[in-house]
Structure formats: C-alpha cells, structure tokens
C-alpha positions as CSV (number, residue, x, y, z in Angstrom):
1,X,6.3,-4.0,-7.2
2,X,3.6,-6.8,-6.2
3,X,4.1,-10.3,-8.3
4,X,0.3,-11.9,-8.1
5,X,0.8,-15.8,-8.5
6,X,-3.2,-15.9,-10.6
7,X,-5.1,-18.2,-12.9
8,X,-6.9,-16.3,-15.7
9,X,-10.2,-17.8,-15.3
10,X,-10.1,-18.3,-11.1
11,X,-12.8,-15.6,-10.0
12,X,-10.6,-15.6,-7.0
13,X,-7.4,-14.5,-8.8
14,X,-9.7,-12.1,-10.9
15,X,-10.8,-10.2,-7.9
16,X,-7.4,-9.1,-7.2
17,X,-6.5,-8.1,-10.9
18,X,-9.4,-6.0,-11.1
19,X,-8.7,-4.2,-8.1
20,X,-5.2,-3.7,-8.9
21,X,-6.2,-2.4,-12.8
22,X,-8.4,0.1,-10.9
23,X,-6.0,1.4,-8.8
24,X,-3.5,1.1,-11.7
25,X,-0.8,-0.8,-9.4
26,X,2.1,-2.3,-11.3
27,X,2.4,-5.9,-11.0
28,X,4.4,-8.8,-12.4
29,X,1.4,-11.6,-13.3
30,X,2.7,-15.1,-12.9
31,X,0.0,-17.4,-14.2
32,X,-0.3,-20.9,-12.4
33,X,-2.4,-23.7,-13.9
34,X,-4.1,-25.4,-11.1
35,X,-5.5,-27.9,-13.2
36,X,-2.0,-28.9,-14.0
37,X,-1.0,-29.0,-10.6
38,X,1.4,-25.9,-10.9
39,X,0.3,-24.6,-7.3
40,X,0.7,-28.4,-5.6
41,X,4.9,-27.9,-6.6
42,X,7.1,-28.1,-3.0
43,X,8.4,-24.7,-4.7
44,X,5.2,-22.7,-4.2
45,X,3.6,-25.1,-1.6
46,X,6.9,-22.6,0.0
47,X,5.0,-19.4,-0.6
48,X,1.3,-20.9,0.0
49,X,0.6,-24.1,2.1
50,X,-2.5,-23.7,1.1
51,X,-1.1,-24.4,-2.7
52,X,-4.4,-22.1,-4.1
53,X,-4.1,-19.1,-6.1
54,X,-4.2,-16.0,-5.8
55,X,-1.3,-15.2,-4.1
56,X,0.4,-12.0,-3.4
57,X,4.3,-11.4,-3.1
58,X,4.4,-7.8,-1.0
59,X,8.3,-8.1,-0.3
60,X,11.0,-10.4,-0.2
61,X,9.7,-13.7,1.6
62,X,6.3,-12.1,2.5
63,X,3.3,-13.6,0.9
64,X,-0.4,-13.2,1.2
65,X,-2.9,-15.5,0.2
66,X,-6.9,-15.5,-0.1
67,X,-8.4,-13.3,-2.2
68,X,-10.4,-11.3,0.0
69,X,-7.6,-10.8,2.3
70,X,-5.3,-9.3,-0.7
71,X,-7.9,-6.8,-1.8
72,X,-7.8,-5.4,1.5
73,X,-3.7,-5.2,1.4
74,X,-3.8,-3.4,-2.2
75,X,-7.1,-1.3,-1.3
76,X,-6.0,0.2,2.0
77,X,-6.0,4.1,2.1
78,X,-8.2,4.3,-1.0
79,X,-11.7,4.7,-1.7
80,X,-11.9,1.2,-2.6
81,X,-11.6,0.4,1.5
82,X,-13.8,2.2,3.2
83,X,-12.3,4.0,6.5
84,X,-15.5,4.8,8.3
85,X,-16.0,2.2,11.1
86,X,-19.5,0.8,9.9
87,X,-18.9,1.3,6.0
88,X,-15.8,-0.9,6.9
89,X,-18.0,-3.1,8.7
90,X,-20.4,-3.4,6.2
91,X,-18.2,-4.3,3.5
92,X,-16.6,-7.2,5.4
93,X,-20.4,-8.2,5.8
94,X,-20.7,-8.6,2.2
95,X,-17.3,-9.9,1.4
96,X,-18.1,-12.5,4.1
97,X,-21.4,-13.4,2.5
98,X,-19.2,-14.0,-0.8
99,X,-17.2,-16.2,0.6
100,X,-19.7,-18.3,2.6
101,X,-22.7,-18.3,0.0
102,X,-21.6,-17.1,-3.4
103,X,-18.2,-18.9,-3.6
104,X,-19.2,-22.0,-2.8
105,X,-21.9,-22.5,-5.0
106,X,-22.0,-20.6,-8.2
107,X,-18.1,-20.1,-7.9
108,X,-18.1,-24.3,-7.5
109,X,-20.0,-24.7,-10.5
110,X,-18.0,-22.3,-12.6
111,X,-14.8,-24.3,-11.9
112,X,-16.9,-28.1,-12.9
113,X,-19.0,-26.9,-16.0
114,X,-16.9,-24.2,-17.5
115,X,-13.6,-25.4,-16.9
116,X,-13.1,-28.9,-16.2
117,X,-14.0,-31.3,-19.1
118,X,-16.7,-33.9,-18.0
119,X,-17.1,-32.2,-14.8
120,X,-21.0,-32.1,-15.1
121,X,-20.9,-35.7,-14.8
122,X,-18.0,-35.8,-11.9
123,X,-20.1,-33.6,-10.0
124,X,-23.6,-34.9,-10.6
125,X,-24.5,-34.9,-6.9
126,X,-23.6,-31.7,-6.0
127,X,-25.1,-29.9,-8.6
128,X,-28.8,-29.5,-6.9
129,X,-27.1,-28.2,-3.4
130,X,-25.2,-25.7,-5.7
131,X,-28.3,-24.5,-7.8
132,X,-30.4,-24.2,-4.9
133,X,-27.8,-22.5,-2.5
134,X,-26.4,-19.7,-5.7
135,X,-30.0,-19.0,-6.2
136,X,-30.4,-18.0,-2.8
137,X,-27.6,-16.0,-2.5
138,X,-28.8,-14.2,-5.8
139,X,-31.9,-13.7,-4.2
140,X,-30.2,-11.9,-1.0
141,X,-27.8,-9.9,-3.4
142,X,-31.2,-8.9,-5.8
143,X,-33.2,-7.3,-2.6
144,X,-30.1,-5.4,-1.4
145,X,-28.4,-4.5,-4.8
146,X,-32.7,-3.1,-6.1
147,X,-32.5,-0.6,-3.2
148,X,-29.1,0.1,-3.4
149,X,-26.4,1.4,-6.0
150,X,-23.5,-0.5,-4.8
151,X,-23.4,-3.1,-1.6
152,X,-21.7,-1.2,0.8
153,X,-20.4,2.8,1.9
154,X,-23.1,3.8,-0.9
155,X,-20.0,3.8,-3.4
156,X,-18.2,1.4,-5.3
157,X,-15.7,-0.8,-2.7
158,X,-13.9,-4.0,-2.8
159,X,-17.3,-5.6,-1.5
160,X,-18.8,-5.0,-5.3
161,X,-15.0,-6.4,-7.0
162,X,-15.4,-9.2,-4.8
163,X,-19.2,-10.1,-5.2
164,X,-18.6,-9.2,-9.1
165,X,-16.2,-11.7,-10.3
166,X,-18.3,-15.0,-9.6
167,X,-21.5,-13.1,-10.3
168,X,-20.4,-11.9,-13.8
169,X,-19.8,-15.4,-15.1
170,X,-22.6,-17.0,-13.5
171,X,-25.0,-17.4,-16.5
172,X,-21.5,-19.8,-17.7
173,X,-22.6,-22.5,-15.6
174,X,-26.2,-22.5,-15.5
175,X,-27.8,-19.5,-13.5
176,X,-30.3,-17.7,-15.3
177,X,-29.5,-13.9,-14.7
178,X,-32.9,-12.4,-15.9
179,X,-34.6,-13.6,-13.1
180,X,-32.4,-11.0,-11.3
181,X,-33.0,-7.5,-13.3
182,X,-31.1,-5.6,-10.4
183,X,-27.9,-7.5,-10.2
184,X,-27.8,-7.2,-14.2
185,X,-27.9,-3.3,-13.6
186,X,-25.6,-3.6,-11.1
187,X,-23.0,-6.0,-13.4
188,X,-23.8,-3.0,-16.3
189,X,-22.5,-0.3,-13.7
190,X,-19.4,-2.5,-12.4
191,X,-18.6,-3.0,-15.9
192,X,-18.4,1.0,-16.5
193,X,-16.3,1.8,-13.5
194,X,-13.0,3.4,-15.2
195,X,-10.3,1.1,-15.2
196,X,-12.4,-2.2,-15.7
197,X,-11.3,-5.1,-16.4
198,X,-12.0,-8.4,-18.3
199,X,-11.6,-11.8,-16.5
200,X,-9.9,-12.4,-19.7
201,X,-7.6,-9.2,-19.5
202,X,-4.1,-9.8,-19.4
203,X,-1.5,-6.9,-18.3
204,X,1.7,-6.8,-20.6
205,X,4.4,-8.9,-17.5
206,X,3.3,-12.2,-17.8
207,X,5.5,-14.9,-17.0
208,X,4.7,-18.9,-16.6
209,X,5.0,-21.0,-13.3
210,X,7.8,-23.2,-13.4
C-alpha cells in the first residue's frame, strides 16, 4: 500500500489524492505542515531532498516526489494515462504547461493570499507578474478547453486532475472565473467524474508528521 506524505490544501498534494480516489487506490495519508516546517525535518529531508510535499512511498526505501511525476506512477495502465503515443504526448504538453504557467502563478498566489496570514503584504511585488501571467494561462486553457471536452486523448486524463486542482481554487486568491465560461464548464464536468474529490476530502488513515 502507497503512504502519500500531503498537505490538505497544497494543489500539488491534491492532484495525487484525487487521482488516487479515482482509481480507488488504498493509501496511508500522512499530513505534513509545511508552514510548520514538518517537510524541512533531517527525517524526511531522508525521503525528499527537495523537503516539498507530495511525496509518494511505492516500497521500502523508494520514494517519489513531484506531483506530476506521481500521477503518472499511480495512473500507469489506466485510462487516466493515456497509451497512444501522441495522446501520451499531448497530455505531458498540458501537464507541462501546468507546471511552467499555471503553478507558478495562480498556484503562487493561492499559497500567499489564502493560506499564509499577511502574505498580501509579504508579497506585494509579485502580485502584478502573478495576475498578469495566471490570466494568460487562463486565457490558453479557455481557447483549448471551448473547443474541447477535456485537454488531452478527448477523455478525461491526469492532464485535466493536474490542471484542475490550482484552477478550481483560483477565484480564492483573486482570479475572476466568469471571464472564463468554458473552464467553469469544464471545473462543473471534473467535478462530476465518479470518484471526485474535495481538496478538503480526507480518506479514513490519517496519521500526523512527526
């Protein structure tokens, strides 16, 4: 059984629950407060070096971090990971895109406004470059996601889980969704997949960092 090292309100971490709740993998769910430092301890700097969550155990000693990464380990051989050589291609596209324009900016201003107190003011500066940059990648998502059902295989992948978990919570910190009536439909049709999840979902093996 996987043990997913996660942060309830990390997009990142989220991602991977989802996916697993979909495929109705069993897990043990060890939560890890970053902002308490829990993933800077020399006992799971062991497991990550990277000391971020998520972070999957897969057997005795082996770990996998980043989040895209993992939801290719759990997905593999299902129709959540496509096998045909461009579908394949085309969700790594998207899950690329994710990581390079959507992460870093709506993702970075969910962490400041939502979760860190007095992080509007810490991060003053970089809140233009972030509204600017999210909007943008909105934009991209809008013109695919208005001709499209899902972003990649024509089916829903790991590509949608991925792009869904910042996108979801975006109107938390700032982005004004309405301008963007096809990724709402899109969120609506995510959000009846069977087997979805809340961020705020927890399964019933919880257990606490030490």
């Amino acid at each position: 059984m996987y043990t997913l090292y996660s942060m309830q309100r990390s997009g990142n971490a989220y991602k991977v629950r989802l996916a697993l709740a979909h495929l109705g993998a069993p897990y043990e769910l060890v939560e890890v407060d970053i902002l308490k430092g829990e993933s800077r301890t020399p006992e799971f700097l062991t497991k990550n070096p990277n000391g971020q969550v998520p972070l999957l155990k897969v057997a005795p000693g082996r770990y996998l971090a980043e989040s895209n990464a993992i939801l290719w380990y759990v997905a593999g051989g299902t129709t959540l990971a496509p096998d045909d050589r461009i579908d394949r291609a085309e969700a790594l596209q998207w899950m690329f895109f994710e990581q390079h324009s959507l992460e870093p900016n709506i993702g970075a201003a969910f962490f400041w406004l939502a979760l860190i107190k007095g992080g509007r003011e810490l991060q003053q500066h970089a809140l233009e470059d972030w509204m600017e940059s999210g909007f943008r990648a909105l934009g991209v998502m809008e013109n695919h996601i208005a001709k499209n059902r899902y972003f990649a295989a024509g089916r829903y992948t790991i590509a949608d889980i991925a792009l869904y978990a910042y996108t979801h919570v975006a109107h938390e910190c700032d982005f004004d969704l309405t301008r963007f009536p096809a990724i709402r439909d899109w969120l609506a049709r995510i959000e009846a997949e069977p087997g979805h999840v809340a961020m705020d979902w927890q399964a019933e093996s919880l257990a606490v960092a030490e």
